[in-house]
N, C-alpha and C positions, 0 to 999 in steps of 0.2 A: 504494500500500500504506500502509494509516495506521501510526502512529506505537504502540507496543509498548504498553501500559497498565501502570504499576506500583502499588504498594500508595499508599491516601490518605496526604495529607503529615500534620506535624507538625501541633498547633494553638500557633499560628494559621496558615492557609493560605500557604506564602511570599510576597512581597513580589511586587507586579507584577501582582493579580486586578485586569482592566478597566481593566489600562497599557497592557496589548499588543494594539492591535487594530489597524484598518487604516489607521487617521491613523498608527500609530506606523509601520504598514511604511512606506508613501507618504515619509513626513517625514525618518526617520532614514535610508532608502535613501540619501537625498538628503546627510544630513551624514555618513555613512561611505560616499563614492564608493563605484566599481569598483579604480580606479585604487589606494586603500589600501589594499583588501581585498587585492588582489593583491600589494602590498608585504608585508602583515600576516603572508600563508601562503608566501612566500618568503623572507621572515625565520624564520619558524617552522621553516617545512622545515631548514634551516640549524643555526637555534640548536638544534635538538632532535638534529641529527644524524640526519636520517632517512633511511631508502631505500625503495624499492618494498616494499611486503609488510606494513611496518611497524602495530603496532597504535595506533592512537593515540584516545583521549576528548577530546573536546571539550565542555566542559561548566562554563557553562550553551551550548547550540551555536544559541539564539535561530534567527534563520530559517534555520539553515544555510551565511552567507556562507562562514565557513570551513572548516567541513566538506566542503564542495562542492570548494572547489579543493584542500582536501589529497587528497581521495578523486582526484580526477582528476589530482594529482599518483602516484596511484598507491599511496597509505596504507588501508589499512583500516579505515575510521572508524565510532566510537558517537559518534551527535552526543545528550545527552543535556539538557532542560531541562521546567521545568513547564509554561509557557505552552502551553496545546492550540492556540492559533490561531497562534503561530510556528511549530511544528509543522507544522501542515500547510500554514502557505508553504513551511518546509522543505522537505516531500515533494513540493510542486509544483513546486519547481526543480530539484529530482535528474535531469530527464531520464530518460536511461536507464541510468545506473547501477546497478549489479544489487545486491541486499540485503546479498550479499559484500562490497561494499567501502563500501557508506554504508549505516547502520543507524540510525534515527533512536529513542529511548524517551524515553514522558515520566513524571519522577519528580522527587522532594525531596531536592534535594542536601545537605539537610540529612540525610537519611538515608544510609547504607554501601548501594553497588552489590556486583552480586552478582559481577562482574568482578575478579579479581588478578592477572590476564596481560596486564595492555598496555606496549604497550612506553614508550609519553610520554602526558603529556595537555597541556590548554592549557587554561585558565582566562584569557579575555582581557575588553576592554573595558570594566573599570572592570565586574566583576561581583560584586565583593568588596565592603560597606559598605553594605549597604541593610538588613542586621538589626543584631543586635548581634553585641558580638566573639565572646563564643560559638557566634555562631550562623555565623559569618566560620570560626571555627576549627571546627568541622561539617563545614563546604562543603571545608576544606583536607582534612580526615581522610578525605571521602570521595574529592577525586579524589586524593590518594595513596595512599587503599588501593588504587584498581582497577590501579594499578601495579606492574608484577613488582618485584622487587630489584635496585636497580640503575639504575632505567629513569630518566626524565627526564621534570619537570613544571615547566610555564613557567607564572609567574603576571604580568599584564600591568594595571594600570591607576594611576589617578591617584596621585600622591604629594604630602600637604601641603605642607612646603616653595615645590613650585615654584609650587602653587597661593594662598600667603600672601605668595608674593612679588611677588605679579602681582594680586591680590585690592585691589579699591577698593571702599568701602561708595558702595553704590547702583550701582554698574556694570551696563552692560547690555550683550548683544555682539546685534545681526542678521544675518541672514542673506536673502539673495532666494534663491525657488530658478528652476528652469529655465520652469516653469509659470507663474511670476509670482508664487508666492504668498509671504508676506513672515514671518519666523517671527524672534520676540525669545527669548533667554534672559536670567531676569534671578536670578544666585546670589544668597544672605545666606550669608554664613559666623556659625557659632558656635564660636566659638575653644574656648570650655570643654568643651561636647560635642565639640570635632571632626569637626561634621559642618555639610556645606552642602546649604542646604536651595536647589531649584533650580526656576523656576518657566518655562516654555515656551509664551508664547502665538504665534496663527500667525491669519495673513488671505489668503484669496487665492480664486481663481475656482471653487474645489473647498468652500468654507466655511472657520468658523471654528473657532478651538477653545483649548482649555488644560490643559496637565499640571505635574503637581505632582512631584517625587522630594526624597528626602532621602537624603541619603548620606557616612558614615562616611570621611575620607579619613586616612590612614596614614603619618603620617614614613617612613620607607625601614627607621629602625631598628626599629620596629614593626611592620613589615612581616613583616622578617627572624624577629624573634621569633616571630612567627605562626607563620612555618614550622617554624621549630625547636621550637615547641610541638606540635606532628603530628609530628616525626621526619622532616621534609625538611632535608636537609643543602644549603646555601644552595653554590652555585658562583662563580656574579657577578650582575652588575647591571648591565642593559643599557638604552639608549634605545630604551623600546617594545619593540616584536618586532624592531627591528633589530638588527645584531649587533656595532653601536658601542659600546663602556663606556660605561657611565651618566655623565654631568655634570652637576649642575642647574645650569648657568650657561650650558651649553654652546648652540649657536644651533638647534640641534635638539631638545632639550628637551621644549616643548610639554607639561610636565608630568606627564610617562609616562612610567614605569618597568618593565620588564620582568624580574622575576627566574628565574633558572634555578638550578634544585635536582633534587635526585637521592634518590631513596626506597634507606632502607638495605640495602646487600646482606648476602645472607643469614652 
């Protein structure tokens, strides 16, 4: 069953036209294992407080990884993002889970959904930072609106800090994957803009290739502000999706933050 159509985005088109395609699934499968994905939604389940039944967005929900296993945890899920072609890896990996409990639409999370009864949402993997802050504070207003009162929205990605603490001009980090194929990342940070611009080349038996991102990263206290610029009331501040207090010094770190807030009851 394809993926729901909603109205054209903003101009300019969001960020990510002829990012996501099938080097990106191949590549990135590969640097967001199984093995996290499964930590990711069993921390989620948790910090959200969820049970069976539960409504929950996931958005941007990229190819579905976490949709899939909250849905099969038993949650009711809209996995919602622009990309048409994540999208339909999405729907190719649903299985046979029935439209009731994983619903895939594709839209502009810069625009308000027409949902205000879920019970959580999740904004994960560093999805926050690739427009501007307006456009950051957009994407917040919209998964908090699709929230009842009361309900619970977890936001999850990089935090400058840990990333300026750990930042060497010209660093590179590689990676091999299972295939052979050999894939460099290599940042520049711009400290004024606050943003790292990120460059991914990759060689191996399947071809070559190269991608470019630039991305907005956020002190924790900027963060915090964001939310409470939408009217999310901020709870804590955890390591990633886990459900550890946040430390930036601490040995799990890794430079992710995961905040939990709560859209105001009525």
């Amino acid at each position: 069953m394809p993926a729901s159509h909603a109205a054209p985005p903003k101009s300019p088109a969001p960020w990510g036209e002829g990012f996501f395609d099938a080097d990106y699934l191949r590549l990135w499968s590969e640097l967001v294992p199984q093995v996290r994905t499964e930590q990711d939604a069993s921390g989620i389940w948790s910090l959200l407080g969820l049970e069976p039944g539960a409504r929950v967005l996931d958005a941007p929900c990229g190819y579905g990884r976490l949709s899939l296993l909250l849905a099969r945890r038993g949650a009711s899920v809209l996995g919602v993002d622009w990309s048409a072609a994540l999208l339909e890896e999405a729907e190719r990996r649903r299985g046979d889970l029935p439209p009731g409990r994983l619903r895939y639409r594709r839209h502009d999370l810069r625009e308000p959904l027409e949902e205000e009864d879920m019970d959580a949402a999740v904004n994960v993997l560093s999805s926050l930072g690739y427009g501007t802050e307006d456009e950051d504070r957009d994407i917040l207003r919209t998964v908090g609106g699709a929230v009842r009162p009361g309900g619970r929205v977890l936001i999850e990605t990089l935090h400058r800090d840990a990333f300026v603490a750990s930042y060497s001009r010209g660093v590179r980090f590689s990676q091999r994957f299972a295939d052979g194929t050999l894939m460099v990342e290599e940042p520049r940070f711009d400290a004024l803009a606050g943003r790292v611009e990120t460059s991914w080349h990759w060689c191996g038996p399947r071809g070559s290739g190269a991608k470019t991102a630039s991305l907005r990263i956020y002190t924790l206290t900027e963060l915090a502000r964001l939310l409470e610029s939408v009217g999310l009331q901020l709870i804590s501040a955890h390591q990633g999706c886990s459900s550890q207090p946040f430390d930036p010094a601490g040995p799990d770190a890794g430079g992710r933050v995961g905040l939990l807030a709560r859209t105001p009851s009525e």
